[in-house]
C-alpha positions as CSV (number, residue, x, y, z in Angstrom):
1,X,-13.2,11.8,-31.8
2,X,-14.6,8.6,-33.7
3,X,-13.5,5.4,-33.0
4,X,-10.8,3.9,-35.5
5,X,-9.8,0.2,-36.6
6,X,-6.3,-0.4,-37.0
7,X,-6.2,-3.1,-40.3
8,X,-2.4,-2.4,-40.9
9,X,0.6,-2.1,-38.8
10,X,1.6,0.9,-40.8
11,X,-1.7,2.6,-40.3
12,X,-1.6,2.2,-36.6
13,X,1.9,3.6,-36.4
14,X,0.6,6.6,-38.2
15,X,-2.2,7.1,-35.9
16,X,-0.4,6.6,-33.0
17,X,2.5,9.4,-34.3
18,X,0.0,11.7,-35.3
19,X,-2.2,11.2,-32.1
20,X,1.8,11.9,-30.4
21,X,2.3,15.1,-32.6
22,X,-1.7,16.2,-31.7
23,X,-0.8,16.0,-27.9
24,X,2.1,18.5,-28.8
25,X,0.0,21.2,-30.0
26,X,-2.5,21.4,-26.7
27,X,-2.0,21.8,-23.3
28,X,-0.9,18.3,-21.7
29,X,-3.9,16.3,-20.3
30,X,-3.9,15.5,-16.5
31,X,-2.3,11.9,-15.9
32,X,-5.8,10.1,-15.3
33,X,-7.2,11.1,-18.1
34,X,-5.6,9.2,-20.8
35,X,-4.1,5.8,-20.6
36,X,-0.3,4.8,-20.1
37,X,1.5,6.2,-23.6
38,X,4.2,3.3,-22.7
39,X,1.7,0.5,-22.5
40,X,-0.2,1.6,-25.2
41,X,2.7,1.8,-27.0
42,X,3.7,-1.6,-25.8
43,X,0.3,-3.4,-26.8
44,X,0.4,-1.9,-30.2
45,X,3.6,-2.9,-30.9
46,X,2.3,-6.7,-29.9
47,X,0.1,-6.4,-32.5
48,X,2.3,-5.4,-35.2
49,X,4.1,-8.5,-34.7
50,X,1.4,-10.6,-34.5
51,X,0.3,-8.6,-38.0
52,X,3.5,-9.0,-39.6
53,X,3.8,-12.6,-39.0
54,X,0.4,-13.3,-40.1
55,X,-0.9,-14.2,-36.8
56,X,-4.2,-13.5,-35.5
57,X,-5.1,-10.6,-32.9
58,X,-7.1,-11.1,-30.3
59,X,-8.6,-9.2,-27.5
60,X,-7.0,-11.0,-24.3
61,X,-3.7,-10.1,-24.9
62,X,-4.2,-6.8,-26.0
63,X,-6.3,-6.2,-23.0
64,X,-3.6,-7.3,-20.8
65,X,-0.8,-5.7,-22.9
66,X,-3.0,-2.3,-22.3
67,X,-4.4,-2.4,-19.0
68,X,-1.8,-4.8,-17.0
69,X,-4.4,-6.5,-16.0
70,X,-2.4,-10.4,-15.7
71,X,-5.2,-12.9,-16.4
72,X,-4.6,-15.6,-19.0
73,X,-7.4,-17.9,-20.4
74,X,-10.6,-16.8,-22.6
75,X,-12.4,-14.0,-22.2
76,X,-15.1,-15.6,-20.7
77,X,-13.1,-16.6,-17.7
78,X,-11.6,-13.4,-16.4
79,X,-14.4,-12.2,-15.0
80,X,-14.4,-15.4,-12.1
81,X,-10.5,-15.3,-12.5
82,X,-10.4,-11.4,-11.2
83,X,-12.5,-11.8,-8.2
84,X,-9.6,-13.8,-6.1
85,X,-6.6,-11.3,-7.2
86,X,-7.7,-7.9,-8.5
87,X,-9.9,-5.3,-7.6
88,X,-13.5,-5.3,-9.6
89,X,-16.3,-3.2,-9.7
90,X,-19.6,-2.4,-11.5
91,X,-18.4,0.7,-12.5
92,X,-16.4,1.6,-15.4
93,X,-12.6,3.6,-14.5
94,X,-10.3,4.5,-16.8
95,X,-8.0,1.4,-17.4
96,X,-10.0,-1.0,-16.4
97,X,-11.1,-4.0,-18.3
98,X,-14.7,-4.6,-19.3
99,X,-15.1,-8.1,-19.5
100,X,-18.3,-9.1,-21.1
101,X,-20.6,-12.3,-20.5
102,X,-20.1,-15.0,-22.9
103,X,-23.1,-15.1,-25.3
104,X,-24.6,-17.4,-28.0
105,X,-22.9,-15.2,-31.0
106,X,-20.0,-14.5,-28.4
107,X,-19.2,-18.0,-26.5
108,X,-15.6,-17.1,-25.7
109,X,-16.5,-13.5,-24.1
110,X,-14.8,-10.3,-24.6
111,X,-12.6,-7.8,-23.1
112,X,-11.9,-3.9,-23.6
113,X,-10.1,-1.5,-21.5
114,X,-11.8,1.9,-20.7
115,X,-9.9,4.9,-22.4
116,X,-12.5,7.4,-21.3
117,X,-15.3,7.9,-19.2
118,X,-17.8,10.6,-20.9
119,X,-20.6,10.6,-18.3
120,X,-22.7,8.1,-16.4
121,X,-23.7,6.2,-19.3
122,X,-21.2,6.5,-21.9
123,X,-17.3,5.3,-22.3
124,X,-14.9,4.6,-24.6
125,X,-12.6,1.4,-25.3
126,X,-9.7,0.4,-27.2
127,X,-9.9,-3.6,-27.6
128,X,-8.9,-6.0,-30.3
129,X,-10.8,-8.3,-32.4
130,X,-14.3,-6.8,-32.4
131,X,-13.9,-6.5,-36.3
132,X,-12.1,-9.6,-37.0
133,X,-7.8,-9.4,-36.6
134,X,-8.1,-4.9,-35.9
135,X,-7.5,-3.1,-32.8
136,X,-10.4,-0.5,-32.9
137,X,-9.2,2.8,-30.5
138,X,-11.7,4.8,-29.0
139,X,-14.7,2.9,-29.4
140,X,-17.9,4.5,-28.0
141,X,-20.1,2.1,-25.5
142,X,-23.4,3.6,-24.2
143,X,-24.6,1.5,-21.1
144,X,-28.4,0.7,-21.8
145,X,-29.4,-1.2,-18.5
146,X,-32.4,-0.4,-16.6
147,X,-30.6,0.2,-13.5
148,X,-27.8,2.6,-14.6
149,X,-25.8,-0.5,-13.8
150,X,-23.3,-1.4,-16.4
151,X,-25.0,-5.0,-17.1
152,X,-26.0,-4.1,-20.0
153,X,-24.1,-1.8,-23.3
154,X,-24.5,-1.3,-26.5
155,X,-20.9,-1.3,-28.3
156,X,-20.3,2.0,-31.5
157,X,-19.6,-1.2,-34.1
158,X,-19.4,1.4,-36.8
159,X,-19.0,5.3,-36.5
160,X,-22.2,6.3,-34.8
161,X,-24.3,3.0,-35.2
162,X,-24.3,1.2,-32.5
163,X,-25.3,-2.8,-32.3
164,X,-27.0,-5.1,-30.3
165,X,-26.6,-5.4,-26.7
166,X,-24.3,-7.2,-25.0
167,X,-24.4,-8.3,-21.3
168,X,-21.1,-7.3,-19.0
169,X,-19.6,-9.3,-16.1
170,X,-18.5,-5.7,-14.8
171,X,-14.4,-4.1,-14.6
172,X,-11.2,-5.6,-13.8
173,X,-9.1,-2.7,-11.7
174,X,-5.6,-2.6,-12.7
175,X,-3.1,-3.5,-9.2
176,X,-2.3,-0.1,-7.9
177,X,1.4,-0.7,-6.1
178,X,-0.6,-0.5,-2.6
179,X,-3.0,-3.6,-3.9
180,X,-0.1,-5.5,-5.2
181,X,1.5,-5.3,-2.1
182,X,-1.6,-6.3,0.2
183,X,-2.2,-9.4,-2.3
184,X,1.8,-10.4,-1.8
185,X,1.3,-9.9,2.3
186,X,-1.8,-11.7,2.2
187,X,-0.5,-14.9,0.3
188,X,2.4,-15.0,2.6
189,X,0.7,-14.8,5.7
190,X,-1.8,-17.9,4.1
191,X,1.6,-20.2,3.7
192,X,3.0,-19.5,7.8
């Protein structure tokens, strides 16, 4: 499936029933291979708000509102932010956030969460704000670093053209219960 821009409220309530109604009509997906309905659900309905007040969208809070991911600041900062409380790798999972580097033409950075993982080299995001004020859904990024490495993607800016290349930080795991808990222990045992 292409990747879609959401540019009303309306519009993305439509997808998202119709995406809803779609999932009726197949066999049901295994739970890791699609993102949480109720965060999604959640994060869209953030933007709505934001869109109906006239505010402006942007990807942090989406990418928090989708993934859970609880980092505040720019975009550029999450990356360093990540390394002290969640789990991060070089490797692209479903759910987790791609931050990228901050660049000339991107000094504030960017973040996505991963909705798919097609193959070594090729994943999907949903993220805000890569088209000014839209959430775009399903967006394809091909990783085009030398190393098979994930340092370096190329971003599906519009249905099957894809831009320049971008460099990336890496992925921001999501807490799992099990790493939540760990972080709490570990922060207790630092104050006795």
């Amino acid at each position: 499936m292409p990747f879609m821009t959401m540019k009303t409220p309306l519009r993305a309530a439509m997808m998202l029933g119709a995406l809803a109604l779609a999932g009726c009509a197949s066999a049901p997906m295994p739970q890791e291979t699609t993102l949480d309905p109720d965060r999604m659900s959640f994060a869209m309905s953030e933007v709505e708000d934001l869109q109906s007040r006239g505010a402006r969208v942007w990807c942090v809070p989406f990418a928090r509102n989708l993934s859970g991911v609880e980092i505040h600041g720019n975009a550029r900062t999450w990356w360093k932010q990540a390394q002290a409380d969640f789990p991060v790798s070089h490797a692209p999972e479903l759910g987790a956030v791609m931050a990228f580097a901050p660049t000339s033409a991107m000094p504030l950075g960017h973040v996505g969460v991963v909705s798919a993982v097609e193959g070594d080299r090729k994943i999907r995001i949903d993220h805000a704000n890569w088209h000014r004020n839209e959430v775009s859904l399903n967006m394809s990024v091909i990783d085009v670093s030398k190393n098979n490495d994930w340092s370096r993607v190329r971003v599906e800016t519009y249905p099957g053209a894809y831009g320049s290349v971008y460099p990336i930080n890496g992925f921001i795991l999501p807490d799992s219960p099990t790493q939540a808990l760990a972080t709490r222990l570990k922060e207790r045992l630092s104050e006795d």
